[in-house]
C-alpha positions as CSV (number, residue, x, y, z in Angstrom):
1,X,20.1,36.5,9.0
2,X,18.1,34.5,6.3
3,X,21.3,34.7,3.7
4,X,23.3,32.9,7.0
5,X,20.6,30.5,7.4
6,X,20.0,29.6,4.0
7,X,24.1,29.0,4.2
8,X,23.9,26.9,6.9
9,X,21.8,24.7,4.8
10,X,23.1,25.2,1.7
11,X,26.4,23.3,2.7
12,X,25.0,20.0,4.3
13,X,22.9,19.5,1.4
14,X,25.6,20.1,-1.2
15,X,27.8,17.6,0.5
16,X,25.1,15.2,0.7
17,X,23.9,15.9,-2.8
18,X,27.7,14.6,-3.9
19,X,28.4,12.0,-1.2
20,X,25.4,10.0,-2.5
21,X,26.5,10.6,-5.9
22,X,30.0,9.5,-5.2
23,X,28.6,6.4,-2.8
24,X,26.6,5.0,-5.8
25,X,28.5,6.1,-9.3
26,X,31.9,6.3,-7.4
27,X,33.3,2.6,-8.1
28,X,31.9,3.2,-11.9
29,X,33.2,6.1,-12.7
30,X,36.6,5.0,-11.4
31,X,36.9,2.1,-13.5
32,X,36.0,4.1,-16.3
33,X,38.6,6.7,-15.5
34,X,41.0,3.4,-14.9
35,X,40.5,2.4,-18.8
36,X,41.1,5.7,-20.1
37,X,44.4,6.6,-18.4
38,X,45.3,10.0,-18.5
39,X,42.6,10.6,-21.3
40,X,40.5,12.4,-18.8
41,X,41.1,13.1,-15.3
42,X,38.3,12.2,-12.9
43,X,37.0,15.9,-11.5
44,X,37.4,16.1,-7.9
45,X,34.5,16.5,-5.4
46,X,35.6,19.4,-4.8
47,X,35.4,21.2,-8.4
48,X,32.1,19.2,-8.6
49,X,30.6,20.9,-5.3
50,X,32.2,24.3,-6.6
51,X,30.4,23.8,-10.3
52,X,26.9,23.2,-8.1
53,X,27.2,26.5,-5.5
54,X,27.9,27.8,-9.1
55,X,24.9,27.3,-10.7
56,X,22.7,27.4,-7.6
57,X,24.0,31.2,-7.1
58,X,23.3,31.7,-11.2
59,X,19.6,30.5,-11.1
60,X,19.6,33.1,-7.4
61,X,21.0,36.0,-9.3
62,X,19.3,35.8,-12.5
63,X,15.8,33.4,-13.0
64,X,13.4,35.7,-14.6
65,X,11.5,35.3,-11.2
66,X,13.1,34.7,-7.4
67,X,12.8,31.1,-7.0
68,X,12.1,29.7,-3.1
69,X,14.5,27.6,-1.6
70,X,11.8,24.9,-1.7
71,X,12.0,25.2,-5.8
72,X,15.6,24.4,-6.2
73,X,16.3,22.0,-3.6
74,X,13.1,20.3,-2.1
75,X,11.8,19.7,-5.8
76,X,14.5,20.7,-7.9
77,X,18.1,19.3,-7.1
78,X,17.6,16.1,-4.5
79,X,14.2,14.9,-6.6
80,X,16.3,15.2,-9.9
81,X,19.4,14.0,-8.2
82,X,17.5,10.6,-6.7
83,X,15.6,10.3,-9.8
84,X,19.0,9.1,-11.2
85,X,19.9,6.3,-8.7
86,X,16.4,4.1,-8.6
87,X,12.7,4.3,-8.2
88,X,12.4,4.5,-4.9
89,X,15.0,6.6,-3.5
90,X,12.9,9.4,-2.5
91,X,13.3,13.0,-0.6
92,X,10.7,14.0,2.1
93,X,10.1,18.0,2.9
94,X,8.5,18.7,6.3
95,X,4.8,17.3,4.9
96,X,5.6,14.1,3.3
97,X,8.2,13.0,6.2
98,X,5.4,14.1,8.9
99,X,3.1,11.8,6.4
100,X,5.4,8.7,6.0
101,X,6.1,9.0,10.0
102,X,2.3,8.9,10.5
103,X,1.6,6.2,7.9
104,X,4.2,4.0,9.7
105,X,3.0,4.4,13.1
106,X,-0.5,3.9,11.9
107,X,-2.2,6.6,13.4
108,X,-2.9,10.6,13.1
109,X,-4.6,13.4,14.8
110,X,-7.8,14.3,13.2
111,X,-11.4,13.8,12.8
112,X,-11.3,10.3,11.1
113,X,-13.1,9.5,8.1
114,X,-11.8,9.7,4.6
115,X,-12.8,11.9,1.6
116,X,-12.6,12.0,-1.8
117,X,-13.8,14.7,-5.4
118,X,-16.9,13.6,-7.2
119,X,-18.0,15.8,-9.6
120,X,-15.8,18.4,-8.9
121,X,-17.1,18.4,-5.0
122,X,-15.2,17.1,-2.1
123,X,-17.4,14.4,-0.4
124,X,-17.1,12.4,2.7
125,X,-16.6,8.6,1.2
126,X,-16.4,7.0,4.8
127,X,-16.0,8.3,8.5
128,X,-14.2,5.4,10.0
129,X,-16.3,3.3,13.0
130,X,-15.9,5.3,16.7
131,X,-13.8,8.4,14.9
132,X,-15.2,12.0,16.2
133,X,-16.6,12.3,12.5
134,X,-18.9,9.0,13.0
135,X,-19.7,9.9,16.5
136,X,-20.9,13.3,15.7
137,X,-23.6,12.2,12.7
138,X,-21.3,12.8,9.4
139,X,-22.0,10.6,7.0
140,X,-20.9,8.8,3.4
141,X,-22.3,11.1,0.9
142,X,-21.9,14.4,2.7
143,X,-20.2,17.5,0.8
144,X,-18.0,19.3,2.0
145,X,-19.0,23.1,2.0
146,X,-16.2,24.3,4.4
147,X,-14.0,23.8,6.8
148,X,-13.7,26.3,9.7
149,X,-15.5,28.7,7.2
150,X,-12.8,28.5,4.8
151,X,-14.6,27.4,1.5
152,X,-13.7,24.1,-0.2
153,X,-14.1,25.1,-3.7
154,X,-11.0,24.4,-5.5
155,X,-9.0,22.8,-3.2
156,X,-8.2,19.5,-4.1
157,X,-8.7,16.5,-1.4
158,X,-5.1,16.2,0.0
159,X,-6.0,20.2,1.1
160,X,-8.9,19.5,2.5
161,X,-7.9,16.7,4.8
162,X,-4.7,19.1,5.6
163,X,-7.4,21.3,6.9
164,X,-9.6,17.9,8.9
165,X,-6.2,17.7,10.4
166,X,-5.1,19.1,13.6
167,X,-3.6,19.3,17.6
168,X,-5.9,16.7,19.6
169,X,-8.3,18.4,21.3
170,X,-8.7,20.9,19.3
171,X,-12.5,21.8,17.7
172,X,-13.2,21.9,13.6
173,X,-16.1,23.5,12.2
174,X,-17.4,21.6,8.9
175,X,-20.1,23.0,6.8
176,X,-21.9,20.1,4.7
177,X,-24.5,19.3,2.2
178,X,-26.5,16.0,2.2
179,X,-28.8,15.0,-0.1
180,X,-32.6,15.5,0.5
181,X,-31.6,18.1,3.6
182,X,-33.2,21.5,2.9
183,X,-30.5,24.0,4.0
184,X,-26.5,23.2,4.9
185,X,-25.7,21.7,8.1
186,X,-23.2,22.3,10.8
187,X,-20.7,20.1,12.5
188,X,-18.6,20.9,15.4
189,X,-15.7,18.2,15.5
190,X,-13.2,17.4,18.4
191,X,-9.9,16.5,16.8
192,X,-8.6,12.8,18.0
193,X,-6.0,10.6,17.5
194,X,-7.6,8.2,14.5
195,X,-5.8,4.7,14.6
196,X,-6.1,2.9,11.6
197,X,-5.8,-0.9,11.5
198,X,-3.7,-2.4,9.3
199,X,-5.3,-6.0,10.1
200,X,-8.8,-4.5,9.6
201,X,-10.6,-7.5,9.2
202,X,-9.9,-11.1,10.9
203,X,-13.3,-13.8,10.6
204,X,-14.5,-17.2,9.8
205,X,-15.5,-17.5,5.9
206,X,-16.3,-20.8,6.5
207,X,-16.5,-23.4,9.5
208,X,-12.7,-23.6,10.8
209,X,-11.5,-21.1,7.6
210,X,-10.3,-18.3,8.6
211,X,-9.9,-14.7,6.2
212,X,-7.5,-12.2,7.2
213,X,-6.6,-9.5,5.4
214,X,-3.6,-7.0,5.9
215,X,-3.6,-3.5,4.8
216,X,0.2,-2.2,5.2
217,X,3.1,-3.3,6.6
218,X,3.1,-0.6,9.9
219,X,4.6,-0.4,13.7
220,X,1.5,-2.0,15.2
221,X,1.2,-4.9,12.4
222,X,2.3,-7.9,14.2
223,X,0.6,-7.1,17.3
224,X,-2.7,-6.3,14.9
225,X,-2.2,-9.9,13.5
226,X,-1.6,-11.6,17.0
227,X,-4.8,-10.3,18.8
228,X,-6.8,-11.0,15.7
229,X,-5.4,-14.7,15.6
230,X,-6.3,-14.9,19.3
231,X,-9.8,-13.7,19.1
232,X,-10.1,-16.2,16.0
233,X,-8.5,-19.0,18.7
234,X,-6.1,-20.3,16.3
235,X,-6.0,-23.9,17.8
236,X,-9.4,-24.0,15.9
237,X,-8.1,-22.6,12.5
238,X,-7.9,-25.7,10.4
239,X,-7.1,-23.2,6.9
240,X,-6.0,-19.6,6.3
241,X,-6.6,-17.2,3.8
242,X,-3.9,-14.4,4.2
243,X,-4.9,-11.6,1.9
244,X,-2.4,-9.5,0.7
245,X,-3.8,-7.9,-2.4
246,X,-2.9,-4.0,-3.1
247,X,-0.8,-4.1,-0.4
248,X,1.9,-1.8,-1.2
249,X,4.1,-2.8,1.8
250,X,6.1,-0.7,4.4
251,X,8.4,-2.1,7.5
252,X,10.5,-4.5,6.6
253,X,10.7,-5.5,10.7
254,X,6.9,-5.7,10.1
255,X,7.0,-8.3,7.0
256,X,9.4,-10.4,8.9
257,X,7.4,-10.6,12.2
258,X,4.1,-11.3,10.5
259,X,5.9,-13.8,8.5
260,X,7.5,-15.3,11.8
261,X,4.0,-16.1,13.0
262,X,3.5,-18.6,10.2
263,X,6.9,-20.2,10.0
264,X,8.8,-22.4,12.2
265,X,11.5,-21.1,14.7
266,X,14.5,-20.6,12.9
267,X,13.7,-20.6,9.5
268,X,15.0,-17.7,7.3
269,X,12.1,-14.8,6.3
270,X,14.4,-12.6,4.1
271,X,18.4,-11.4,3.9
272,X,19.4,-8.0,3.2
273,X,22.6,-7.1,2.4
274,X,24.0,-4.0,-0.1
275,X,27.3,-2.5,-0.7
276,X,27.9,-0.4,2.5
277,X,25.9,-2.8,5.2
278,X,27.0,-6.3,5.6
279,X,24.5,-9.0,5.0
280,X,21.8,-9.6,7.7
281,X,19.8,-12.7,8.1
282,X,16.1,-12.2,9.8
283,X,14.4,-15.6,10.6
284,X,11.7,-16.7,12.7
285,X,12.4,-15.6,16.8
286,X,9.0,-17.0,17.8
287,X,7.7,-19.1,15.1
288,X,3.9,-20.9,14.6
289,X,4.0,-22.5,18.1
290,X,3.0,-25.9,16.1
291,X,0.2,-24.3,14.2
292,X,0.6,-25.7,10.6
293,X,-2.7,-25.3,9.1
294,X,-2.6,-24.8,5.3
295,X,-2.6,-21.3,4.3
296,X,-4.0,-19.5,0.6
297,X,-1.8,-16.0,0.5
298,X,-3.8,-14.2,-1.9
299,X,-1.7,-11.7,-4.1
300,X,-1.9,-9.3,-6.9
301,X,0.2,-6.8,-9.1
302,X,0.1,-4.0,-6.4
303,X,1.3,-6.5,-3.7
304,X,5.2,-5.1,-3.0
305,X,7.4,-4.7,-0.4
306,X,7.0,-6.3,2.8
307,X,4.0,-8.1,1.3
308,X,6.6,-9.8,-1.4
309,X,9.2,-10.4,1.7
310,X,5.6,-12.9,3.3
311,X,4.5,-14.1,0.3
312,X,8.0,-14.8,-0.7
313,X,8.8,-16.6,2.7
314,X,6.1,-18.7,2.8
315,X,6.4,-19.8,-0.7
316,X,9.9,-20.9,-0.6
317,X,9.6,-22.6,2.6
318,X,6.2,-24.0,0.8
319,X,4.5,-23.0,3.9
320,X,1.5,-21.5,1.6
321,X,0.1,-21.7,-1.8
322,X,0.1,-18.4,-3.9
323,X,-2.9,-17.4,-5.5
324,X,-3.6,-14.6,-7.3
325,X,-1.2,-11.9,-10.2
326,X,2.5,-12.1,-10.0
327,X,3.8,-9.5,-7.4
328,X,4.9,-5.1,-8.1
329,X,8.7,-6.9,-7.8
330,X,9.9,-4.4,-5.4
331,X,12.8,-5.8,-3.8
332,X,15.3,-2.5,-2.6
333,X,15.6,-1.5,0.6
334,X,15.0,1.9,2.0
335,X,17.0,3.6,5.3
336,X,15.2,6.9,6.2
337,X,17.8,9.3,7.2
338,X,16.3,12.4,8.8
339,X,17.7,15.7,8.0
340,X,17.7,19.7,9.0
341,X,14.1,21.3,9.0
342,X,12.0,18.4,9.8
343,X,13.1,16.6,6.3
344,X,14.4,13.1,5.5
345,X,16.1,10.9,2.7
346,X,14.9,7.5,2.4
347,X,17.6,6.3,0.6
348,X,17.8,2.3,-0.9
349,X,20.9,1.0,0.8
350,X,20.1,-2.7,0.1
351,X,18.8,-5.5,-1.7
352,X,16.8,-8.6,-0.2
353,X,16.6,-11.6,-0.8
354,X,13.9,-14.9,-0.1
355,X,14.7,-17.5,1.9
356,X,16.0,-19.4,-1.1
357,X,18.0,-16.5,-2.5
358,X,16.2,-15.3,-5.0
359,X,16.0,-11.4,-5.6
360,X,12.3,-10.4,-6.7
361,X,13.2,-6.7,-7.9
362,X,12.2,-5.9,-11.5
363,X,14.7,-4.3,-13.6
364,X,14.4,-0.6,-13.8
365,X,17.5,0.3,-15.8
366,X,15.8,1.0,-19.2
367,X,12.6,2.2,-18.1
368,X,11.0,5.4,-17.7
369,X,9.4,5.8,-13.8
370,X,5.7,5.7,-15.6
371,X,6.7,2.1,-17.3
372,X,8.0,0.9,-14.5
373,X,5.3,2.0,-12.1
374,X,2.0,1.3,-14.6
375,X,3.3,-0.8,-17.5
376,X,5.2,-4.6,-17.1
377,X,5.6,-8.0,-18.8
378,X,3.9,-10.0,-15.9
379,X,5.9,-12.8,-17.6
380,X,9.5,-11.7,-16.9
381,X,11.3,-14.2,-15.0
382,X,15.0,-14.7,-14.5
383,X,16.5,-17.3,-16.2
384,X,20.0,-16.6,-14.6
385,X,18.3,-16.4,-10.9
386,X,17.0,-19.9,-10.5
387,X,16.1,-21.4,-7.2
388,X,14.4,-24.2,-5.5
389,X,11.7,-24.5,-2.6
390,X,12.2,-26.7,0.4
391,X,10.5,-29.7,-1.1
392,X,12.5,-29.1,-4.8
393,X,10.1,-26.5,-6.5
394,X,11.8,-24.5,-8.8
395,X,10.9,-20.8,-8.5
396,X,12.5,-17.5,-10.1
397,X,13.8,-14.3,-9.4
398,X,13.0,-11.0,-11.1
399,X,10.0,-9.4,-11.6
400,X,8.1,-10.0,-8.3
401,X,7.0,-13.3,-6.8
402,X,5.1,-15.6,-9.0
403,X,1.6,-17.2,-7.8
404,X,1.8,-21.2,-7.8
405,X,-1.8,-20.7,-9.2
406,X,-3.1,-17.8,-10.9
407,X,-6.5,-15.8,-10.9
408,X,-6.9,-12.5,-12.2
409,X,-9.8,-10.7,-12.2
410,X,-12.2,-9.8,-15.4
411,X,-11.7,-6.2,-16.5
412,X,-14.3,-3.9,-16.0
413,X,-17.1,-3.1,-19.1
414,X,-18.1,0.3,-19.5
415,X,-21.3,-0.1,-17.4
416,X,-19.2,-1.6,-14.7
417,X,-16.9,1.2,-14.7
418,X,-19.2,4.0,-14.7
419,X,-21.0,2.4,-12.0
420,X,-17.8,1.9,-9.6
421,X,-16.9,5.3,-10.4
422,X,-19.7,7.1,-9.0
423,X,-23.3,5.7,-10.7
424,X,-23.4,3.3,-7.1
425,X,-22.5,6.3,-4.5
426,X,-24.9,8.3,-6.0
427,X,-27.7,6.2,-6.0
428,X,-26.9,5.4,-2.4
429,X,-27.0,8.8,-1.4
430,X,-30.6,9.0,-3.4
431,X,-32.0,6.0,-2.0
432,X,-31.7,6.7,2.3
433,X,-33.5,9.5,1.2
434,X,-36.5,7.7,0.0
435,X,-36.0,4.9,2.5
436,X,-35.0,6.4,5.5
437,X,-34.5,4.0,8.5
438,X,-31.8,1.1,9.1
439,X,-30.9,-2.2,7.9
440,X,-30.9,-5.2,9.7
441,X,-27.7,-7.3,9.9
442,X,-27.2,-9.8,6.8
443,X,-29.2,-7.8,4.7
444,X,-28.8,-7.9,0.8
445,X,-30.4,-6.1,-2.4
446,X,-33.3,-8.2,-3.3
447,X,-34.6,-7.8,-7.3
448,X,-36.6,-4.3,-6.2
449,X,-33.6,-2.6,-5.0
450,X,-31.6,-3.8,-7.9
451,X,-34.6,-2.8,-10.5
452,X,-34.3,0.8,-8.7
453,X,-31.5,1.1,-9.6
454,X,-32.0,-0.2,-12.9
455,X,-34.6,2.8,-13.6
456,X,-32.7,5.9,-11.4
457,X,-29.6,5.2,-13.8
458,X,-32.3,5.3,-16.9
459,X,-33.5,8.9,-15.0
460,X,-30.0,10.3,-15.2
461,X,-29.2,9.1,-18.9
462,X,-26.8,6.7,-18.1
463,X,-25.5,4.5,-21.1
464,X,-25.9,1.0,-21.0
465,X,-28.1,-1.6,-22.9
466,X,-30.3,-3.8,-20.9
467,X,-28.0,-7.1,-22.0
468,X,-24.9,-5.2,-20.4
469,X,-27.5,-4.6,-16.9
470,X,-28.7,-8.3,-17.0
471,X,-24.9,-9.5,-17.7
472,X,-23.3,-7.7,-15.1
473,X,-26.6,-8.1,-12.6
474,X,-24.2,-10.2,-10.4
475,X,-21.5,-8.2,-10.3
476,X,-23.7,-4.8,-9.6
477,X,-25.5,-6.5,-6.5
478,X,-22.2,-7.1,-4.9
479,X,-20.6,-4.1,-5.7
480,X,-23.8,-2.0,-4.6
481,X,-24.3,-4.4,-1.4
482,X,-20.5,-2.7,-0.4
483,X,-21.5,0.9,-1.8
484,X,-24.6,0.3,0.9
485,X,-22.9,-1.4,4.2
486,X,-20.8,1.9,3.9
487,X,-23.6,4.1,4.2
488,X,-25.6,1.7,6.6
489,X,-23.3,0.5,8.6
490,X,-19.8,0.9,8.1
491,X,-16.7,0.7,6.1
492,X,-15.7,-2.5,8.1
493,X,-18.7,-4.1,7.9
494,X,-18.4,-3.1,4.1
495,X,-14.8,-4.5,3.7
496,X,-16.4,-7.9,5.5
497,X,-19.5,-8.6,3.3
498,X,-17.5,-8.2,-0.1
499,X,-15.0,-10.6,1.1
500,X,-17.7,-13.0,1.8
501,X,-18.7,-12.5,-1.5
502,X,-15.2,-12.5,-3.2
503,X,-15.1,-15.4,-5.8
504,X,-11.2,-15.5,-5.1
505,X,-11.9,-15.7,-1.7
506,X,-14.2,-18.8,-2.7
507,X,-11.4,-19.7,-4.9
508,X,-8.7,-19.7,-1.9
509,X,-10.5,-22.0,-0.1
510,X,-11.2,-24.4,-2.6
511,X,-7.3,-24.5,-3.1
512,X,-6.6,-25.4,1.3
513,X,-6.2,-29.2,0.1
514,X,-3.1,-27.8,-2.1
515,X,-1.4,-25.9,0.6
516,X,-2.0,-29.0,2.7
517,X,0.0,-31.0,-0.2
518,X,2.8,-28.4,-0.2
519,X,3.4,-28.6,3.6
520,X,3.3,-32.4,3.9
521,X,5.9,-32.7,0.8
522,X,8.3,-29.9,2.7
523,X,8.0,-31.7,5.7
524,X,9.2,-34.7,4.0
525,X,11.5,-33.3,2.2
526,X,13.3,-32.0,5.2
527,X,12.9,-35.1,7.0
528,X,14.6,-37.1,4.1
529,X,17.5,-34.4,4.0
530,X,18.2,-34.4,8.1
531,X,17.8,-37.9,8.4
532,X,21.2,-39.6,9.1
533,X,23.4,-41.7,6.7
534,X,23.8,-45.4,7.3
């Protein structure tokens, strides 16, 4: 029964293994076979899916050790296969697709708070606000002893949250330690569906300047972005910034609708087209219902995706000024196909393009996937892919989406980085021991909190000089001012106070009278070009 069943699968994936091999090397490898005449005959499907069953039933017969199924196809022969066609073709076993489908929908059943190793421990870094972890007294700092008496040690933190996870309703024991407790203590936790914004965070930095920021690209996006503009009332927004730093994307529906809010009806968001799907033009259904405040769309180089297909739409249409890194340059397009056994193939079946035509994707032909994923020449542009904005900007494709102005953040010192690392949580954790009790709203590290610190990092050895502390004073208060809002309050109200304290936040709006220039030369520009001939 399990050699029939292993059959039955087996054959589907063997035919899909070569039909995606034949759908993107097919027209290649026919002109090649073209030029060399009857130098060497093409081998046919057929002989290749023969060759494959061949070697599969070799490796069965005689590995040194039995391989599983999930060894030669789920992370041997489709990985290795896709590997070869681009870097983000990608194969999902049961896990990842449940993951991706979860990730889109932006929601989960579990307890709701996320975790993280420090020091070899797994430790609670955040239960999210209202989650069954929050409500039932877990809290940032906690380790992780067990989870329904099955010891942590070891397992790394995708394994324990496998473990968090679970049918809604259902009851999780979790064993913690916390800092200055004497003994363990015990949780009982009611599994719930966790939603997790993708809009998390939607205020007024400054008098009729609003901040948003945007997380992912998910089902619930758009919807996210027009309840947050409502409870902003946008007829009182007079400048936007749009933040779309590390956001690595997701929907493409999603990137077009949030993009929709900010353009005018009819305008062109994005085309996709590839060799198998005919082109398709998304524009603006609803558009900005006469809302044309200046907008700052804040950007860095983890910014893909659908955050490149907004960023890349309102530049063109010189709807926004672009602040920030030049963009991942991730412009393929994925189509999930679901498969047997609760797998799926996202397969890139397109390209897209902005509004002005440009194609953003970075050349991955001669790279390895660790160069093309960690290592780039933010300078790359195009020179053969050259396009203009609505008012006559020129702009370029390859490589991402270039910012009209650009900010990048100072690297880290040593101090800095062992602080971020785990030198701020810890004191944390140590100090609400000392000073039990909570904070009022607005509060920040005076000088004695800051001096506490200075002395519990002297206490535990750390290395730093006292010019590298008074050099980087600014930069630890607002850095431990987030590290304590999490613990205090929340990690919402910690997302919202660093932003108020971003300096290219403060940047962004400084920049408003630029956007305002771009818009009123687009304006005229497309005035000048509908306005009849005499």
């Amino acid at each position: 029964m399990a050699h029939k069943r292993r059959a039955l699968f087996v054959l589907p994936l063997i035919v899909l293994v070569f039909s995606v091999l034949g759908g993107f090397y097919g027209p290649q490898v026919s002109a090649v076979a073209a030029a060399a005449a009857t130098d060497a005959p093409e081998p046919s499907l057929d002989s290749e899916v023969s060759n494959f069953t061949r070697v599969v039933s070799l490796v069965e017969q005689n590995e040194a050790e039995r391989p599983s199924q999930d060894k030669i196809y789920y992370k041997g022969a489709i990985p290795g296969m896709l590997r070869e066609l681009d870097p983000h073709s990608n194969f999902f076993d049961p896990k990842d697709f449940k993951l991706l489908q979860d990730d889109q929908k932006g929601s989960y059943f579990g307890v709701g708070m996320m975790v993280s190793t420090r020091n070899g421990k797994t430790v609670v870094i955040a239960p999210f606000p209202g989650a069954p972890a929050y409500r039932v007294g877990l809290r940032p700092g906690d380790i992780i002893v067990s989870v329904n008496d099955k010891s942590t040690e070891g397992l790394n933190t995708t394994e324990v949250a496998d473990l968090l996870k679970g049918p809604r309703g259902t009851s999780v024991k979790v064993v913690i330690s916390r800092e200055g407790a004497p003994d363990y203590l015990s949780f009982t936790v009611i599994r719930d569906e966790i939603t997790r914004k993708s809009v998390p965070e939607a205020f007024y930095i400054k008098p009729s300047i609003a901040y948003v920021k945007i997380l992912s690209f998910t089902e619930t996006t758009a919807r996210e972005l027009d309840e947050a503009m409502a409870e902003l009332n946008e007829n009182q927004i007079h400048g936007l910034v749009l933040d779309l730093r590390e956001n690595p994307g997701g929907l493409l529906n999603a990137g077009v609708a949030v993009a929709d809010h900010f353009l005018r009806k009819g305008q062109v968001v994005v085309s996709a087209h590839g060799r198998s799907s005919p082109e398709k033009v998304f524009t603006a259904r609803y558009g900005n219902h006469g809302h044309d405040y200046p907008i700052v769309v804040l950007v860095d180089r983890l910014s893909a995706s659908a955050a490149e297909i907004v960023s890349g739409a309102l530049q063109d249409h010189d709807r926004a000024w672009i602040l920030g890194e030049k963009t991942f340059g991730k412009g393929l397009v994925q189509t999930v196909f679901p498969l047997s056994d609760d797998t799926a193939l996202a397969l890139t079946t397109a390209h897209f393009y902005t509004p002005s035509g440009r194609l953003i994707q970075r050349d991955y032909s001669n790279e390895s996937f660790y160069d093309y994923y960690f290592r780039r020449d933010d300078s790359v542009e195009n020179p053969n892919d050259v396009k203009m904005t609505d008012s006559g900007r020129t702009v370029y494709g390859g490589g991402g989406i270039t910012p009209d102005e650009k900010y990048e953040a100072a690297k880290m010192d040593h101090l800095e980085i062992s602080l971020n690392r785990d030198g701020l949580f810890n004191f944390t954790r140590a100090y609400f021991v000392k000073h039990p009790g909570a904070l009022p709203k607005g509060w920040m590290p005076g000088e004695a909190v800051i001096t506490e610190l200075h002395d519990y990092l002297l206490d535990r050895k750390v290395s730093f000089t006292e010019a590298e502390f008074t050099k980087d004073h600014d930069w630890i208060r607002r850095y431990l001012t987030k590290e304590m809002y999490v613990y205090a309050f929340n990690v919402d109200e910690s997302d919202r106070v660093f932003a108020q304290t971003d300096p290219e936040v403060a940047l962004a709006v400084q920049a408003m009278p630029k956007a305002m220039t771009l818009l009123d030369n687009a304006h005229r520009a497309i005035a000048q070009r509908t306005e009849p001939r005499r």
